[in-house]
ROKOL-521431 format. One record per residue: chain; x, y, z of N, C-alpha, C, O in turn. Coordinates in Angstrom, 2 decimals, always signed. Example, Ala and Ser with C-alpha at 12.3 -4.5 7.8 and 13.67 -1.06 7.14 Angstrom:
ROKOL-521431
 unit     n.X     n.Y     n.Z    ca.X    ca.Y    ca.Z     c.X     c.Y     c.Z     o.X     o.Y     o.Z
    A  +13.19   -5.69   +7.80  +12.30   -4.50   +7.80  +13.20   -3.30   +7.80  +14.24   -3.32   +8.46
    A  +12.85   -2.25   +7.08  +13.67   -1.06   +7.14  +12.90   +0.03   +7.87  +13.41   +1.14   +8.04
***
This chain:
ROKOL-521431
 unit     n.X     n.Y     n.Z    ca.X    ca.Y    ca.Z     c.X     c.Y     c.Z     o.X     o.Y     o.Z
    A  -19.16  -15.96  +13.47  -19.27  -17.30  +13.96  -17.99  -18.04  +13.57  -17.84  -18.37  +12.39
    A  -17.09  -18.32  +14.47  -15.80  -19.29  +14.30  -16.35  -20.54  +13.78  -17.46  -20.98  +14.10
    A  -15.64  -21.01  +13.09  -15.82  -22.54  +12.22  -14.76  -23.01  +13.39  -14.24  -22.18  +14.13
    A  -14.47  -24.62  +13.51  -13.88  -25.52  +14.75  -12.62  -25.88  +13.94  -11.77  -26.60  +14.45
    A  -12.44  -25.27  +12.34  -11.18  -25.86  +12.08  -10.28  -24.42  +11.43   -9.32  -24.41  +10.65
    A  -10.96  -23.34  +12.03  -10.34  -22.44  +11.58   -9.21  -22.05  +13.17   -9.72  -21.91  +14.28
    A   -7.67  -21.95  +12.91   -7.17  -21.74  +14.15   -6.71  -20.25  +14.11   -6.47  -19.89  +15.26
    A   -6.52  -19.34  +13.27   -6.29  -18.34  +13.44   -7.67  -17.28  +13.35   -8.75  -17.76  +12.99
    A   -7.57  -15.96  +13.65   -8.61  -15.20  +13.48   -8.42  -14.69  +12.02   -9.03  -13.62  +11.91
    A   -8.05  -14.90  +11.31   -8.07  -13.74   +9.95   -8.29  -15.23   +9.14   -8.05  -15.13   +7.94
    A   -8.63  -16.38   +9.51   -9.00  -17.56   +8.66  -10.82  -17.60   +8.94  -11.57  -18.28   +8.24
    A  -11.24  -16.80  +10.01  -12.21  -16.82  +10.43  -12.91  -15.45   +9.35  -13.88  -15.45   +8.59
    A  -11.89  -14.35   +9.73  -12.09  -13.46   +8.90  -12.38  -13.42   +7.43  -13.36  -13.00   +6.81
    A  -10.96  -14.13   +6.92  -11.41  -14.57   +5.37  -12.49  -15.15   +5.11  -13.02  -14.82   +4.05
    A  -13.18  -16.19   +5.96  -14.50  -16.98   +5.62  -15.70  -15.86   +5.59  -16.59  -16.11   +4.78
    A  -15.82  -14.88   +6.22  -17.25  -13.89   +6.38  -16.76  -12.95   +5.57  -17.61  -12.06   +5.58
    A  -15.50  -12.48   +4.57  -15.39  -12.01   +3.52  -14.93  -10.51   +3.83  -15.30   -9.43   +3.39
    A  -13.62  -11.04   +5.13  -12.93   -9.77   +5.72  -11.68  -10.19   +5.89  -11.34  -11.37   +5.83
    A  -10.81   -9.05   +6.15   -9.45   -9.19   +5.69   -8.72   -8.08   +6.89   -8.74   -6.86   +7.02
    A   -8.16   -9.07   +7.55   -7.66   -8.03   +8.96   -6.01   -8.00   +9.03   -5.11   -8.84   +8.90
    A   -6.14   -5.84   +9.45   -4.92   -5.91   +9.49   -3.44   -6.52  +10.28   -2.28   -6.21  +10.03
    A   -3.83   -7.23  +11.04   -2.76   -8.11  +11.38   -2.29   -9.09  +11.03   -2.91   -9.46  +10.04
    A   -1.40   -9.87  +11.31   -1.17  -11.44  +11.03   -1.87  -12.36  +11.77   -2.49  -13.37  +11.44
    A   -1.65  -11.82  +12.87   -2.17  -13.24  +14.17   -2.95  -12.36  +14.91   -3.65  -13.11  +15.59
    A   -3.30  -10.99  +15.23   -4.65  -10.86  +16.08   -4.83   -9.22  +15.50   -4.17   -8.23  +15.80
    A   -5.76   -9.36  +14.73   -6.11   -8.18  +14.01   -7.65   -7.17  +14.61   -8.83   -7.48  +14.75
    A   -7.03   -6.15  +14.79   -8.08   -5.31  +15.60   -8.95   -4.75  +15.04   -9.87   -4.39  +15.76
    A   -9.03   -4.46  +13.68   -9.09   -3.82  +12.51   -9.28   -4.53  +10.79   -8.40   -4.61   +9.94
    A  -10.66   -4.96  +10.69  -10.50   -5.51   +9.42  -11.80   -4.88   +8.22  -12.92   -4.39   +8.34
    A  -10.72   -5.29   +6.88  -11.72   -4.61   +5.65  -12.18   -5.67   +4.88  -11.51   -6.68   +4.72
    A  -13.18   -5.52   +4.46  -14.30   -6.20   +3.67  -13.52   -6.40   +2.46  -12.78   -5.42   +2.36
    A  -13.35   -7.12   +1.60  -12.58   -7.59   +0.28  -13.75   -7.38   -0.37  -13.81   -8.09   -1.37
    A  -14.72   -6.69   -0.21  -15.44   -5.55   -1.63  -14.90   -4.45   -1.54  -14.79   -3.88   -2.63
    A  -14.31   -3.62   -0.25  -13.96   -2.32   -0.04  -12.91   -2.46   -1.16  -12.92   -1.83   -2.22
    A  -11.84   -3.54   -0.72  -10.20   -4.01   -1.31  -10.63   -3.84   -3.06  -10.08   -3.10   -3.88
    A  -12.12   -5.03   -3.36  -12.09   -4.76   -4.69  -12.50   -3.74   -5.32  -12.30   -3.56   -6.52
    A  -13.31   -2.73   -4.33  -13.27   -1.60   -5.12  -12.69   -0.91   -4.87  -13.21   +0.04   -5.45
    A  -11.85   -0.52   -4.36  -10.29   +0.39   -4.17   -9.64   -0.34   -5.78   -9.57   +0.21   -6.88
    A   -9.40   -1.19   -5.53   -8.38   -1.97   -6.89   -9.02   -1.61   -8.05   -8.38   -1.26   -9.04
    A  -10.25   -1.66   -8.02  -10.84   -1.32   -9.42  -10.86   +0.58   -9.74  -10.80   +1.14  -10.83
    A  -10.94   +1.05   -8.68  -11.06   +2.18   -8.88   -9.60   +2.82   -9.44   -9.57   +3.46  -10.49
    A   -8.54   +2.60   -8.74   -7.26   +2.83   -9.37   -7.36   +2.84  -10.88   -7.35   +3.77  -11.68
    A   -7.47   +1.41  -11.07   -7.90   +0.84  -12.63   -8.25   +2.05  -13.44   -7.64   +2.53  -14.40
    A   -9.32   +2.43  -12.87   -9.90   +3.51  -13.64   -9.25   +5.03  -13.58   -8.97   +5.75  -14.55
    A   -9.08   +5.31  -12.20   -8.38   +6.92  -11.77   -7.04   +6.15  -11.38   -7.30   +5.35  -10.49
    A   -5.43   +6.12  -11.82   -4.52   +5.67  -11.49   -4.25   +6.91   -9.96   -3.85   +6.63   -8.83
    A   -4.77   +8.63  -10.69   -4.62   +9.21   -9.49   -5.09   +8.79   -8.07   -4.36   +8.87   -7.08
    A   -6.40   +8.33   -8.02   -7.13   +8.09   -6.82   -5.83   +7.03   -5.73   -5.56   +5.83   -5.82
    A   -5.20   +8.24   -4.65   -4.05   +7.37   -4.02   -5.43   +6.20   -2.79   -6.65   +6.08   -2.90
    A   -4.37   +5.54   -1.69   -4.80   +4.63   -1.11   -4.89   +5.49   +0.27   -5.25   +5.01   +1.34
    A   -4.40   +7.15   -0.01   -4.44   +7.96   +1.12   -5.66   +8.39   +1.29   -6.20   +8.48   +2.40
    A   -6.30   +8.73   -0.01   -7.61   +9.42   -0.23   -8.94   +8.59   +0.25   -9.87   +9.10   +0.88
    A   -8.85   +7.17   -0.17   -8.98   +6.10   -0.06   -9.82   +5.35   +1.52  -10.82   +4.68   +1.78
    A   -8.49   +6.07   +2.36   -8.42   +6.19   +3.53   -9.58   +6.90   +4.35  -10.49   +6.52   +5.09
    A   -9.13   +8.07   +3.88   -9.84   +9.27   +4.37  -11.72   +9.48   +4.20  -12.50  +10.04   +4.97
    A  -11.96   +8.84   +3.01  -12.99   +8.49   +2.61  -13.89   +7.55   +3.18  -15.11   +7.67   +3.14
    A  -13.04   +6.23   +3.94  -13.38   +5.34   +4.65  -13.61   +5.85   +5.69  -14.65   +5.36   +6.12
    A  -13.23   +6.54   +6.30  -12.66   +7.37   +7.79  -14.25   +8.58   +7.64  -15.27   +8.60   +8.33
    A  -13.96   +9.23   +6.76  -15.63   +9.92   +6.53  -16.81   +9.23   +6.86  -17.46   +9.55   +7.85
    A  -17.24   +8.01   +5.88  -18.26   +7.23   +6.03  -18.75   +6.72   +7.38  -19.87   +6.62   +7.88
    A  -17.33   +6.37   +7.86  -18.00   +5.78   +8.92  -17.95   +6.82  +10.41  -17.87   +6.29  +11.51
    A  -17.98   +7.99  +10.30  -17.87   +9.12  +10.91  -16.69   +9.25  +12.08  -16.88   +9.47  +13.28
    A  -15.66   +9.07  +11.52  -14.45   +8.83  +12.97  -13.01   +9.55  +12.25  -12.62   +9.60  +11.09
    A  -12.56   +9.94  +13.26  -11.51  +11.08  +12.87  -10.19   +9.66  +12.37   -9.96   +8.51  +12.75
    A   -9.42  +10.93  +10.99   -8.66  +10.26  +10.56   -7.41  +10.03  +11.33   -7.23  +10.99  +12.09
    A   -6.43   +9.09  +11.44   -5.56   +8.79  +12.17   -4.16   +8.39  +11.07   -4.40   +7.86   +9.98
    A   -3.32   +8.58  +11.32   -2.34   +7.60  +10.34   -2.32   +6.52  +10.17   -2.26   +6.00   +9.06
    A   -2.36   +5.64  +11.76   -1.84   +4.23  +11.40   -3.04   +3.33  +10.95   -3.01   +2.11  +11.09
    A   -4.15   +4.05  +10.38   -5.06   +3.58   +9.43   -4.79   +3.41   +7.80   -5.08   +2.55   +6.97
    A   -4.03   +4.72   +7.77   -3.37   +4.73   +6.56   -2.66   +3.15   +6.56   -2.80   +2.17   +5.83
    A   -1.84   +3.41   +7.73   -0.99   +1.78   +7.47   -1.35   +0.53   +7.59   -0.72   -0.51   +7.44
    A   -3.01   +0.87   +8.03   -3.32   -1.18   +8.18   -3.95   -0.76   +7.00   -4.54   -1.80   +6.71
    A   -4.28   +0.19   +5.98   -5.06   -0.29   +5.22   -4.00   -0.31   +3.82   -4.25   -0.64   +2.66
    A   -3.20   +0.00   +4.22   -2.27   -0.31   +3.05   -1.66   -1.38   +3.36   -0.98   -1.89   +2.47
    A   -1.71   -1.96   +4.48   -0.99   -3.12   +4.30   -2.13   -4.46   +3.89   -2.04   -5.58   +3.38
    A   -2.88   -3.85   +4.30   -4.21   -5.21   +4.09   -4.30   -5.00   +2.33   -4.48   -6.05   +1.72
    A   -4.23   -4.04   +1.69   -4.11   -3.99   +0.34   -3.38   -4.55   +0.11   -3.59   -5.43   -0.73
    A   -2.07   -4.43   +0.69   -0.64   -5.87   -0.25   -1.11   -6.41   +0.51   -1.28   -5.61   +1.43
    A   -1.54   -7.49   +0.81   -2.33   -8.97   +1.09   -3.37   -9.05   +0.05   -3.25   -9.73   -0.96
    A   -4.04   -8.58   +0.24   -4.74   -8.74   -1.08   -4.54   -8.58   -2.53   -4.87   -9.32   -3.46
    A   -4.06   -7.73   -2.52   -3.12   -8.17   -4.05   -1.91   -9.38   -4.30   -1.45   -9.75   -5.38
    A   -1.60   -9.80   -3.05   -0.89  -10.98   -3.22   -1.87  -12.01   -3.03   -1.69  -13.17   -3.39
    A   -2.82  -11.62   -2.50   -3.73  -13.17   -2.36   -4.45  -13.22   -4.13   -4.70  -14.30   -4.67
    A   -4.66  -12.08   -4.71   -5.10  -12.03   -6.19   -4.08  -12.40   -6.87   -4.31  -12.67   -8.05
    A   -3.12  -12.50   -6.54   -1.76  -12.82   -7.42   -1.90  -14.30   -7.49   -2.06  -14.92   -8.54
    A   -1.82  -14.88   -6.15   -1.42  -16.22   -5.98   -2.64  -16.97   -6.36   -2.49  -18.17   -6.58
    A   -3.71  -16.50   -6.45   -4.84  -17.18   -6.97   -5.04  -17.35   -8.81   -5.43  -18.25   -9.55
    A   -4.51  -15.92   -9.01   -4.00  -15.82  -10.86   -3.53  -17.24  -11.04   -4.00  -18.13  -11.75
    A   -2.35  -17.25  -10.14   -1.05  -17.90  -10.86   -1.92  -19.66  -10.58   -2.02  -20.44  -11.52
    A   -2.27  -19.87   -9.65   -3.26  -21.37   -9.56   -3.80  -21.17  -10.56   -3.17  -21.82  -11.40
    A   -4.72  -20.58  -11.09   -5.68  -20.63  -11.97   -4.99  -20.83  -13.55   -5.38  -21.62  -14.41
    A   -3.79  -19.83  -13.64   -3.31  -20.26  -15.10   -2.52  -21.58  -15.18   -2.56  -22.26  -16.21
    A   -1.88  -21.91  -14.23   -1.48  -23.05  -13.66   -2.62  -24.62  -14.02   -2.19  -25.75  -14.27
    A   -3.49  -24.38  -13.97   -4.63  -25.29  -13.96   -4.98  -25.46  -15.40   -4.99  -26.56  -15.95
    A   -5.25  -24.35  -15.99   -5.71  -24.53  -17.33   -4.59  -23.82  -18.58   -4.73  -23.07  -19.55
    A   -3.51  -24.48  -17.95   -2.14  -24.81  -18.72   -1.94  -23.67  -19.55   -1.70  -23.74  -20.76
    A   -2.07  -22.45  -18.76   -1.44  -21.09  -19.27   -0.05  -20.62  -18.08   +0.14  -19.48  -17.66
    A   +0.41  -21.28  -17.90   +1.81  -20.51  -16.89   +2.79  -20.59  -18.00   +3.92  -20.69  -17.52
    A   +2.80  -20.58  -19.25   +4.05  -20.36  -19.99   +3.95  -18.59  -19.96   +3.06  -17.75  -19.79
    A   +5.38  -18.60  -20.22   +5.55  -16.48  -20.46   +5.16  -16.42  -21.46   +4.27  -15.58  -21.36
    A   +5.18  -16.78  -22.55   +4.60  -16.43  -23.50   +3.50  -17.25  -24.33   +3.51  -17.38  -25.56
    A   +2.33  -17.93  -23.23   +1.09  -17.92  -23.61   +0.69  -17.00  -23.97   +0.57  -17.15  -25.19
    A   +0.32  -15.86  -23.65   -0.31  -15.18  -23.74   -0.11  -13.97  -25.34   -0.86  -13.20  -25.93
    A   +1.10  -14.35  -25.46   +1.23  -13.92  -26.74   +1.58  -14.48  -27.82   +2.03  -13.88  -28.80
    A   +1.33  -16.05  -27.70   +1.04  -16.71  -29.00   -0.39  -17.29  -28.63   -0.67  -18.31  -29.25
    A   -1.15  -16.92  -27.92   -2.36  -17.47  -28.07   -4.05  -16.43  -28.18   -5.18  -16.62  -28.64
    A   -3.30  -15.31  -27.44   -4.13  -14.41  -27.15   -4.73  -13.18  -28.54   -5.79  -12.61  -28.28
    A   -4.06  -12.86  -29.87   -4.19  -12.48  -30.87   -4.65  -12.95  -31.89   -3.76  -12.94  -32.75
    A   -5.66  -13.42  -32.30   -6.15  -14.24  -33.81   -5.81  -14.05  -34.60   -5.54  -14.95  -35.40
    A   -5.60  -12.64  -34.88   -5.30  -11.91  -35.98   -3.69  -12.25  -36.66   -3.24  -12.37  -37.80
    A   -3.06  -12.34  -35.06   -1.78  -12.18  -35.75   -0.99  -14.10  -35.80   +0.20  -14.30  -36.04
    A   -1.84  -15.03  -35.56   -1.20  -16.11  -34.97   -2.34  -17.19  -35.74   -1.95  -18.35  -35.90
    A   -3.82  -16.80  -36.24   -4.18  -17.64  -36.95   -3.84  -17.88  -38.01   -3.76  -16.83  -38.64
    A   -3.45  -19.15  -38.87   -3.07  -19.94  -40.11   -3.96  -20.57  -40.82   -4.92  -21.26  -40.46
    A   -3.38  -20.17  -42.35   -5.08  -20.61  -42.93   -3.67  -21.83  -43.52   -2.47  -21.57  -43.58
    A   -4.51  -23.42  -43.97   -3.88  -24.45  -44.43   -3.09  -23.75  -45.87   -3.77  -22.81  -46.27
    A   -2.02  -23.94  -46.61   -1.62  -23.83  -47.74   -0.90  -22.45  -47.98   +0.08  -22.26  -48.70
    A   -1.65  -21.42  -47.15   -1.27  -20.42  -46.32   +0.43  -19.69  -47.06   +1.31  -19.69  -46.19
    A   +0.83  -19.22  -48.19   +2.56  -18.60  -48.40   +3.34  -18.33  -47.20   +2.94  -17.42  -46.48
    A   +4.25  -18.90  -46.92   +5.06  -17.99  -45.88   +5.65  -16.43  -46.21   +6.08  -15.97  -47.27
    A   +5.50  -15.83  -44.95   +6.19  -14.31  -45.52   +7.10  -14.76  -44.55   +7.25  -15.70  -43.76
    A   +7.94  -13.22  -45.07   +9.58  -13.25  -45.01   +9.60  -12.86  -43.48  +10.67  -12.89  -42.86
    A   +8.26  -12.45  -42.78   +8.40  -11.96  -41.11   +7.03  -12.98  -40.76   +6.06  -12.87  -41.51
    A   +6.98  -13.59  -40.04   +5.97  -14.23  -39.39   +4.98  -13.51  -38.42   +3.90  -14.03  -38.11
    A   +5.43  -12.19  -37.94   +4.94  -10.98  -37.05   +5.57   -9.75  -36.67   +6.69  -10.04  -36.25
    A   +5.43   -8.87  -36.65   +5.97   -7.84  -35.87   +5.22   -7.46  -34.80   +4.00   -7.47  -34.60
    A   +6.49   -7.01  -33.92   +6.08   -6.26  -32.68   +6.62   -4.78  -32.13   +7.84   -4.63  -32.08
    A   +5.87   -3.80  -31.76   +6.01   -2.69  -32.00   +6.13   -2.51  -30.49   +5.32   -3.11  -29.79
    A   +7.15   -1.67  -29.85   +7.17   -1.48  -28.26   +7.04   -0.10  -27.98   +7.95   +0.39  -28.64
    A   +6.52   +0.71  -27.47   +6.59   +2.53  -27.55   +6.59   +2.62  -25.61   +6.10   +3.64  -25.13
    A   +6.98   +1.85  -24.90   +7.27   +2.31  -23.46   +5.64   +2.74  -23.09   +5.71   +3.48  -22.12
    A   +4.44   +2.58  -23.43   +3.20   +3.23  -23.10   +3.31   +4.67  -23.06   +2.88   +5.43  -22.19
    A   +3.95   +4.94  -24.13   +3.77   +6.46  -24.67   +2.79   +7.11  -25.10   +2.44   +8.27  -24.92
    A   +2.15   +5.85  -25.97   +1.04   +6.25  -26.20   -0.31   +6.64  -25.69   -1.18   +7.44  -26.04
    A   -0.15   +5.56  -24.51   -1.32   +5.97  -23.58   -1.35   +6.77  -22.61   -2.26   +7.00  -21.81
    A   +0.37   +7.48  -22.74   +0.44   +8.95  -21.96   -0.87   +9.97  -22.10   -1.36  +10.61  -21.17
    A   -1.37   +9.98  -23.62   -2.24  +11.23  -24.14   -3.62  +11.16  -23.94   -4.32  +12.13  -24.21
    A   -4.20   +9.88  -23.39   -5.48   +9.24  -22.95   -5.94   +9.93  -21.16   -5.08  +10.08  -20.29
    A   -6.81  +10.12  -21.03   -7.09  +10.56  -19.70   -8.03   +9.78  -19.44   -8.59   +9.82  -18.35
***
């Protein structure tokens, strides 16, 4: 059902909680639960590509796989991760976290709470960087 102040189709789309691969007349659109669970699933399997992804979608709904599915659905993924981006950045924006380094003078208790009377030491914190080496050995 078109709303009277929506002028494009993928504004119509976004409202019923779909996300089409075009700009201005999209033939082809995905549900932003599919999007969030693709995104979350990565999260979890970094292997699980957006090819597999594909193909899986293409199963379910019983229709032979094609390529340029591969490509609206990867492109409707970067839209949606930029529409999650740009919604982040409002949101920290709002509740006065857009500094770079909020998040690491505010986010640690341990290392950033002060008790009154409190000695100073000779380092106020350390920070340890290992390139995520460490979480090379985690599966």
């Amino acid at each position: 059902m078109a709303r009277p102040h929506h002028t494009f189709p993928n504004e119509n789309l976004i409202y019923h909680r779909y996300l089409g691969c075009s700009p201005i007349y999209p033939t082809i659109a995905i549900s932003l639960r599919t999007l969030t669970i693709f995104r979350q699933a990565c999260r979890a399997c970094p292997h699980f590509s957006i090819h597999a992804q594909c193909k899986t979608l293409c199963h379910f709904h019983n229709m032979p796989y094609r390529p340029y599915l591969f490509q609206q659905l990867t492109q409707a993924f970067d839209v949606y991760l930029e529409i999650i981006h740009c919604v982040d950045q409002k949101i920290r924006v709002a509740l006065n976290r857009s500094a770079r380094e909020w998040r690491l003078r505010n986010e640690c208790p341990a290392c950033f709470y002060r008790v009154e009377d409190e000695p100073t030491l000779t380092f106020d914190w350390f920070v340890s960087i290992d390139g995520n080496n460490s979480l090379k050995r985690w599966d």
